[in-house]
C-alpha positions as CSV (number, residue, x, y, z in Angstrom):
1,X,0.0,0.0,0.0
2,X,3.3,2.3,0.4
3,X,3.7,2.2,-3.2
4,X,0.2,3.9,-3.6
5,X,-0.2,6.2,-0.7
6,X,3.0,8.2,-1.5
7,X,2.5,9.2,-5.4
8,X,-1.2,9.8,-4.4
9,X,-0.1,12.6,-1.4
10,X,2.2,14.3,-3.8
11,X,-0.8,14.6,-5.9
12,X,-2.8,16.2,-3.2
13,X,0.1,18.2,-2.0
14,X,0.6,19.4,-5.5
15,X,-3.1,20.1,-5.5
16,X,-2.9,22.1,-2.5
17,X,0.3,24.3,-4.1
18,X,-1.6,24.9,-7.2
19,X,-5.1,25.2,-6.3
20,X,-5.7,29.2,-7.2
21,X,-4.0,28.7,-10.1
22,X,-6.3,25.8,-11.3
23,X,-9.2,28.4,-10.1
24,X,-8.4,31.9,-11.6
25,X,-7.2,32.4,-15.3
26,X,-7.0,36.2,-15.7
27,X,-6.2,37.7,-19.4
28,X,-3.3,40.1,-18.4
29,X,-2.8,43.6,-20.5
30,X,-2.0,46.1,-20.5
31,X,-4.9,48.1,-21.2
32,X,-7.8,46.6,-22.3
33,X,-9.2,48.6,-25.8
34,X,-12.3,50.2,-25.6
35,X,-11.8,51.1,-29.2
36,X,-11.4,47.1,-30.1
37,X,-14.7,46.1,-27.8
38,X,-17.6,47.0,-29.9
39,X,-19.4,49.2,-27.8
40,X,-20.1,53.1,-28.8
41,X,-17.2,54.7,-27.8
42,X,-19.0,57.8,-26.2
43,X,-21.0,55.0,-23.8
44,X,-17.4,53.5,-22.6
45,X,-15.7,55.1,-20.0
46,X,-12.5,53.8,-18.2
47,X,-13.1,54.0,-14.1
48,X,-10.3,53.1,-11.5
49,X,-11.8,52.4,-8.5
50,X,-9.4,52.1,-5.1
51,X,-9.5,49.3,-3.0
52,X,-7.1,48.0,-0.1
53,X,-3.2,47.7,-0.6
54,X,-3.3,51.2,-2.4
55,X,-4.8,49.0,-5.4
56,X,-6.5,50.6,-7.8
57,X,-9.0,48.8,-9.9
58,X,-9.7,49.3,-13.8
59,X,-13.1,48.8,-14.9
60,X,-16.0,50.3,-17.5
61,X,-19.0,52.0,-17.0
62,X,-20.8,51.9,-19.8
63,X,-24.2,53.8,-20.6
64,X,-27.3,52.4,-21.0
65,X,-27.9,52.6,-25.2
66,X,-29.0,56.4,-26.4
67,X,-26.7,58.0,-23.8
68,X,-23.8,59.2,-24.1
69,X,-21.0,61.7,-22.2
70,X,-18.0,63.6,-23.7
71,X,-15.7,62.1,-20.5
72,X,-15.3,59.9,-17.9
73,X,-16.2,62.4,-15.2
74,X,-19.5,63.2,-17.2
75,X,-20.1,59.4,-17.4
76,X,-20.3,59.4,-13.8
77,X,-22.4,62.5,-13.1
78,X,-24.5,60.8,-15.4
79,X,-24.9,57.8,-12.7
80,X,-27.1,60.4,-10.8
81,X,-29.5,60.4,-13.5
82,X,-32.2,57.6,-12.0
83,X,-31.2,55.1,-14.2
84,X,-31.0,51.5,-13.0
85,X,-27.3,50.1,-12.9
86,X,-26.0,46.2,-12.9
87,X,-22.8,45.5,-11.2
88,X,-21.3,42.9,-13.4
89,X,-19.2,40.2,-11.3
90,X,-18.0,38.0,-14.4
91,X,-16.6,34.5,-14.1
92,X,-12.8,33.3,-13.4
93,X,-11.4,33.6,-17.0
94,X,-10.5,36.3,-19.1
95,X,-11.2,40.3,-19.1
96,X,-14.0,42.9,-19.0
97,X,-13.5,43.0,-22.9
98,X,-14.6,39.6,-23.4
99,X,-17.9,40.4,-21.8
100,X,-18.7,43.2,-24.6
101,X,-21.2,41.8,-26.0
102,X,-23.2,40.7,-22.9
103,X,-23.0,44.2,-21.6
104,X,-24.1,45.7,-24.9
105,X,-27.5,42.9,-24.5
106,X,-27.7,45.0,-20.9
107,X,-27.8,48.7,-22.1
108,X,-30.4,48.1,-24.6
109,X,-32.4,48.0,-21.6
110,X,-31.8,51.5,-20.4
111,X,-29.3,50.7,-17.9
112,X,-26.3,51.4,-16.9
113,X,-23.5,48.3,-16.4
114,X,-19.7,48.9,-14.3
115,X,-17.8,46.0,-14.8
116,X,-13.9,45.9,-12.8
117,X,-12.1,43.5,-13.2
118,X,-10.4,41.5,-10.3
119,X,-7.1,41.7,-8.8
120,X,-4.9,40.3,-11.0
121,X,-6.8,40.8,-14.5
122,X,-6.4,42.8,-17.5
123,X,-4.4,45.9,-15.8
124,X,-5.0,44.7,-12.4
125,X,-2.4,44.6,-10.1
126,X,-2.3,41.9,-7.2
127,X,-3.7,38.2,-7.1
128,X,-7.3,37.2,-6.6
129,X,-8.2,35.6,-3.7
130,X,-11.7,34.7,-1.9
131,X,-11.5,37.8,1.2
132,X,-9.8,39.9,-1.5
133,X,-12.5,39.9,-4.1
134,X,-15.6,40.2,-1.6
135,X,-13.4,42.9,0.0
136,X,-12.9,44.9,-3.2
137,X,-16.8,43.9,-4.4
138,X,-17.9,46.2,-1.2
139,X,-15.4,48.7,-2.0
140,X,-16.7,48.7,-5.3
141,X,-20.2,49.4,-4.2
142,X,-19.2,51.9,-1.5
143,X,-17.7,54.0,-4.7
144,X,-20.7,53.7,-6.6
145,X,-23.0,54.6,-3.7
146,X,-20.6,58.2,-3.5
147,X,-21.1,58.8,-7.0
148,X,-24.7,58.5,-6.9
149,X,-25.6,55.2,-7.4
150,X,-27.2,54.1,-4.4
151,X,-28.0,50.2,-3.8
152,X,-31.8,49.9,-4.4
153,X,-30.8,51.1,-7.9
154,X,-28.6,48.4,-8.1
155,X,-28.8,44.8,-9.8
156,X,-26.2,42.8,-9.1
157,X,-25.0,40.3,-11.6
158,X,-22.9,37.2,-11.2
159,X,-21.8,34.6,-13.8
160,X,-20.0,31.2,-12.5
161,X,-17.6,32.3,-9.9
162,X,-19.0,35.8,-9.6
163,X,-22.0,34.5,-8.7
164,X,-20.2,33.9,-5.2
165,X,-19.1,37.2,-4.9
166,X,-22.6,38.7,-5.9
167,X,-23.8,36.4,-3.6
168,X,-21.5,37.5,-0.9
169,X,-22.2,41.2,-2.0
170,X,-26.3,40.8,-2.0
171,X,-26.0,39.4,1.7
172,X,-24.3,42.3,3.0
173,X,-26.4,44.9,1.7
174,X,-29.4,43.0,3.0
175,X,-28.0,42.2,6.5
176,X,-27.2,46.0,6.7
177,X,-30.4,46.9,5.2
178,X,-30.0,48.4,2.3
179,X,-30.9,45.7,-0.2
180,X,-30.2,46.0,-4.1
181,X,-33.1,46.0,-6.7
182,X,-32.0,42.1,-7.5
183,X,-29.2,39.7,-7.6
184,X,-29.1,37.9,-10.8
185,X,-27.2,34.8,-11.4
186,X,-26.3,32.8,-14.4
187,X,-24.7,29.2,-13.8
188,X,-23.9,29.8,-10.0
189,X,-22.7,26.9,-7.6
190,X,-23.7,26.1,-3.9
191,X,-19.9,26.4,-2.6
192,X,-16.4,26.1,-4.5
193,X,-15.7,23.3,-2.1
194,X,-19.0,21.5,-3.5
195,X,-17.7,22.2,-6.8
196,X,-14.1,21.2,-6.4
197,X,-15.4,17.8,-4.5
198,X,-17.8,17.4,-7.8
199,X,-14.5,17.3,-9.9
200,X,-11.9,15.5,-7.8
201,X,-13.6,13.0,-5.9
202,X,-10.6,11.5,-5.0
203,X,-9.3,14.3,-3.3
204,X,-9.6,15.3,0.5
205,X,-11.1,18.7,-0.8
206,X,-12.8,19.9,2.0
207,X,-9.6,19.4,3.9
208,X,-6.8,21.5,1.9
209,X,-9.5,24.2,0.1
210,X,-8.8,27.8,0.7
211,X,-11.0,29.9,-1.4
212,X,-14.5,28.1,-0.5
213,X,-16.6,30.3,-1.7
214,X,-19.7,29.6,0.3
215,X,-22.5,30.9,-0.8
216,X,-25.1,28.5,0.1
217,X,-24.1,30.2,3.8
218,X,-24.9,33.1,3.0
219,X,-27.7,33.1,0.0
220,X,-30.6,32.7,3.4
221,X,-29.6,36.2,4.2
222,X,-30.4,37.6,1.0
223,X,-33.7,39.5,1.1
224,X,-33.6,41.1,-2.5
225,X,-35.6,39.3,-5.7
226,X,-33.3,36.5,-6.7
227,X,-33.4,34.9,-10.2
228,X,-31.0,32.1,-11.1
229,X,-30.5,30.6,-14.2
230,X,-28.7,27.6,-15.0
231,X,-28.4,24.7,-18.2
232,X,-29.1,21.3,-17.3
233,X,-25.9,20.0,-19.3
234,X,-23.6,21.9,-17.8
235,X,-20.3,20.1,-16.7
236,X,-18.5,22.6,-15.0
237,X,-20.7,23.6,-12.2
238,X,-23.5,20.6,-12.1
239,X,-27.0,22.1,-12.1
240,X,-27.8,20.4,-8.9
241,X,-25.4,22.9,-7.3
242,X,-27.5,26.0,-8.2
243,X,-30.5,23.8,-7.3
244,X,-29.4,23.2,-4.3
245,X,-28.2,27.4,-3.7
246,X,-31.8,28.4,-5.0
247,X,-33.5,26.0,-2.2
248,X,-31.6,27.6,0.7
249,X,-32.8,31.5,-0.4
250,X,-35.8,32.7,1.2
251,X,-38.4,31.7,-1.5
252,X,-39.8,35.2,-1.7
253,X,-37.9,38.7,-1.2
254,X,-39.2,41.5,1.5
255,X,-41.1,42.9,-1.6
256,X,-43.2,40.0,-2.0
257,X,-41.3,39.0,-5.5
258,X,-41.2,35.1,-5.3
259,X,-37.6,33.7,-6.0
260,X,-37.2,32.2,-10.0
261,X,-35.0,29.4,-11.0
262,X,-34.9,29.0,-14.7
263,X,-33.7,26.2,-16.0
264,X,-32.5,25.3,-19.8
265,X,-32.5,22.2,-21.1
266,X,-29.5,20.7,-23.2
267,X,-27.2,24.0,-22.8
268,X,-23.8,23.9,-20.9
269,X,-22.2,26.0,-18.8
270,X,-20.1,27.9,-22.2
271,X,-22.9,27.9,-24.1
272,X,-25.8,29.6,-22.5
273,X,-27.9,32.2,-24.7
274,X,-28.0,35.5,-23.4
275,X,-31.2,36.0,-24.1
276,X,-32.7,34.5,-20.6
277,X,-30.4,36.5,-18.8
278,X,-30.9,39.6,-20.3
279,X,-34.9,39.2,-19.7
280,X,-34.7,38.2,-16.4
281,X,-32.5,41.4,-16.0
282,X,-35.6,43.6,-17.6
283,X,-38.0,42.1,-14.9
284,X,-35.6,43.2,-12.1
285,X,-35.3,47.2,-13.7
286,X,-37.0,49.1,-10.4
287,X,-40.7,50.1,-11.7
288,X,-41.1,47.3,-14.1
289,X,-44.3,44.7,-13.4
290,X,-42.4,42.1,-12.8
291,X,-40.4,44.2,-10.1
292,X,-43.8,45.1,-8.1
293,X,-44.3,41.8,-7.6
294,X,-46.8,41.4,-10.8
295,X,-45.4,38.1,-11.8
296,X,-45.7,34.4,-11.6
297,X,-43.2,32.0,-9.8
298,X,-41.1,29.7,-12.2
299,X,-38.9,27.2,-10.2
């Protein structure tokens, strides 16, 4: 048994060594275009936003479609305006520019979207970490809140591993009582450790995992309309995880809005359509029907 038991706790020592990197794969560049994105220039504006560590984070805000401001400080005067804004918390791979086209799908709602980028992508200096990026998500929010945009104006968006810092993010603001319009979430787990134990069975995950990421521990505390939405072949985070994060939320908000599940048959976790996300999005815009409660439960 020797002969087994030592090549198999190299393995989870090397597991152990390696694990962030086998969990975050930032995009590193130096700038990221907004001339090569897509998006109407005049809608783009480059934001830094300071965080702990005298970090400073890059991100976008970009105008909800028919808007439009001659700089970046008019682009955030412009936050004052009453609009609705969605705080984009994207998944573990890439940059803000890869996302162009999903926050395009989101302004032609009439919102606002700020997307920045984690520690350690694009620009960003540092390495991401679990207390770092719910840290710098709050920081994030605190910023917004000074520049106008206060948190019942905000819907908070998380894809994949953002989802867990939305999550995260949504619980806060409810705990302290200021709850955001919605949290939206598209392919979301219960935990990272759920996740991680879902792909290496054979590994003592729950033993050696730092960045857990559990949400399912903090999703009961989160008051605001929730709307998750998930594909049924999806082999990166099983569907049974978001199932399972969707049955420990309160199953209506403070509102009255009962929670939604929405589930999509055949579709993985790379190759969702947008289009469900981007309506469920619309039903969340403060004032709409579906915001007041004037809906029907699905899930």
């Amino acid at each position: 048994m020797l002969y087994l038991l030592i090549p198999y706790l190299g393995l989870v020592l090397m597991f152990a060594w390696l694990q962030r990197s086998m969990m975050y794969f930032p995009a590193r560049v130096a700038a990221v275009p907004t001339a090569e994105c897509g998006l109407p220039p005049d809608q783009v504006h480059e934001i830094e936003v300071p965080v702990a560590d005298d970090v400073r984070l890059s991100g976008w805000l970009v105008l909800a479609a028919g808007q439009a401001a001659d700089d970046p400080a008019d682009g955030l005067a412009q936050l004052t305006d009453g609009r609705t804004l969605l705080l984009y918390f994207p998944g573990n791979a890439g940059h803000r520019g890869y996302r162009a086209n999903a926050i395009a799908d989101f302004t032609e709602l009439g919102i606002d979207v700020v997307l920045v980028d984690y520690r350690g992508y694009a620009e960003n200096a540092g390495k991401p970490a679990e207390t770092l990026l719910h840290a710098d998500a709050r920081e994030i929010q605190i910023w917004l809140a000074a520049h106008g945009a206060s948190a019942d104006r905000l819907i908070l968006f998380g894809e994949s591993l953002g989802g867990a810092v939305a999550v995260r993010l949504a619980a806060d603001l409810c705990r302290g009582g200021t709850p955001p319009a919605g949290l939206l979430l598209r392919a979301p787990f219960s935990s990272m450790t759920d996740t991680a134990c879902y792909h290496y069975p054979w590994l003592p995950v729950r033993w050696i995992l730092v960045d857990r990421y559990e949400s399912i521990d903090h999703i009961g505390d989160v008051t605001c309309p929730l709307t998750i939405v998930h594909g049924t072949d999806d082999r990166v985070v099983p569907v049974r995880l978001s199932r399972n994060l969707f049955e420990a939320a309160p199953s209506r908000s403070t509102s009255g809005i009962e929670r939604r599940f929405i589930e999509l048959p055949g579709v993985g976790h790379n190759q969702m359509p947008r289009e469900p996300v981007v309506e469920a999005a619309k039903k969340m815009i403060p004032g709409s029907d579906e915001s007041n409660g004037d809906h029907e439960h699905a899930g």
